[in-house]
C-alpha positions in Angstrom: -20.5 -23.8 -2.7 -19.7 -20.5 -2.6 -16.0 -19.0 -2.6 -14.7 -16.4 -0.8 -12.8 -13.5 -3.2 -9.4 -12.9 -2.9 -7.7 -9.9 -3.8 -3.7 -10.1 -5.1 -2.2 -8.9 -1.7 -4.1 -11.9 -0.2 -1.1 -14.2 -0.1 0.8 -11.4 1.6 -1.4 -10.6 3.9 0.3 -11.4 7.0 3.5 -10.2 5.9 2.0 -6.2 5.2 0.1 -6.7 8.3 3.1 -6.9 10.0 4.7 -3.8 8.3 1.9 -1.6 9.0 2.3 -2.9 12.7 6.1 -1.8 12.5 4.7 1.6 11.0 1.8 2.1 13.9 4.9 1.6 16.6 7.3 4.2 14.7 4.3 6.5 14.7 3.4 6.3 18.2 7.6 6.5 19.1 7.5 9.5 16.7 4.2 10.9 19.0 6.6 9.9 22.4 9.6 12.4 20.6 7.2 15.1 20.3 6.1 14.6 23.9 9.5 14.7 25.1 10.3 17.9 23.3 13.0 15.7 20.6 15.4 17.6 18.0 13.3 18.3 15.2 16.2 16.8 12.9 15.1 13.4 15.0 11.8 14.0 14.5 11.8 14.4 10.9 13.9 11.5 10.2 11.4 9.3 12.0 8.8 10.7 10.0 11.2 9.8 6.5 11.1 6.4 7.6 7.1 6.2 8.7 6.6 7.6 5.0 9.2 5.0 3.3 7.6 2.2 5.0 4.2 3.5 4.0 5.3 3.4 0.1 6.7 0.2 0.6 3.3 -1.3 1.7 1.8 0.9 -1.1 3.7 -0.6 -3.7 3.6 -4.2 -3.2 -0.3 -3.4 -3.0 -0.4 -1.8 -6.1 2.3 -4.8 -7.9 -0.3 -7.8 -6.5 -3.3 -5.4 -7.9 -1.6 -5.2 -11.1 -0.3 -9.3 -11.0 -3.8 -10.1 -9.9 -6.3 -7.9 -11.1 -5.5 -6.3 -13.8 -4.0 -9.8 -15.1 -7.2 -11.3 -14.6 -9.4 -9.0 -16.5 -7.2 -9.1 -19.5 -7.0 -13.0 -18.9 -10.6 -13.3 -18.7 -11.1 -12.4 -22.3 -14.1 -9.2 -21.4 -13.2 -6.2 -22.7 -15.1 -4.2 -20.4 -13.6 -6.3 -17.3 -10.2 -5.4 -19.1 -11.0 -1.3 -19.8 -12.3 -1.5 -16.2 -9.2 -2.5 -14.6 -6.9 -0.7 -16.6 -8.9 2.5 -15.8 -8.5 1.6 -12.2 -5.4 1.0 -12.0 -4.3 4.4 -14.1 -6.5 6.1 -11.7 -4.6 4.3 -8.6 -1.1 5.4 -9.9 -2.1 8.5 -10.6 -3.5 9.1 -7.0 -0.4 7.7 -5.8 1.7 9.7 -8.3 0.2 12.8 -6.5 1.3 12.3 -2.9 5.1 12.0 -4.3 
């Protein structure tokens, strides 16, 4: 029997789905502004919310990674599964980090 991998976001899968659904309609209703020649002010309001939601998913990502993961490697007793994952995730933050 062979099972399937999970990752932590798994059990919140539907749930982030559904936020980056929310996010693909402001986008395109940000794209309908710019068509229709919107107040900038408008514009990048909408664009403050596309990016807060964005985080939002980012973060929960990164907390299940951290809960799942990097739990898991230091759980599992390996020391190289453990440097591995705490390498990732530094890596992650730091990439994340960047874009703020």
């Amino acid at each position: 029997m062979t099972t399937t991998p999970t990752h932590g976001y798994t059990p919140h899968k539907e749930l982030l789905l559904k936020r980056l659904a929310r996010v693909e309609g402001q986008v395109r209703g940000i794209s309908r502004m710019i068509e229709d020649d919107r107040y900038c002010i408008d514009i990048l309001t909408q664009l403050g919310a596309v990016s807060t939601a964005l985080e939002a998913v980012a973060l929960k990502v990164l907390e299940e990674h951290v809960h799942h993961c990097g739990a898991g490697a230091l759980a599992s007793g390996d020391p190289d599964a453990a440097e591995e994952k705490s390498r990732e995730l530094l890596e992650a933050v730091q990439r994340f980090a960047k874009t703020h």
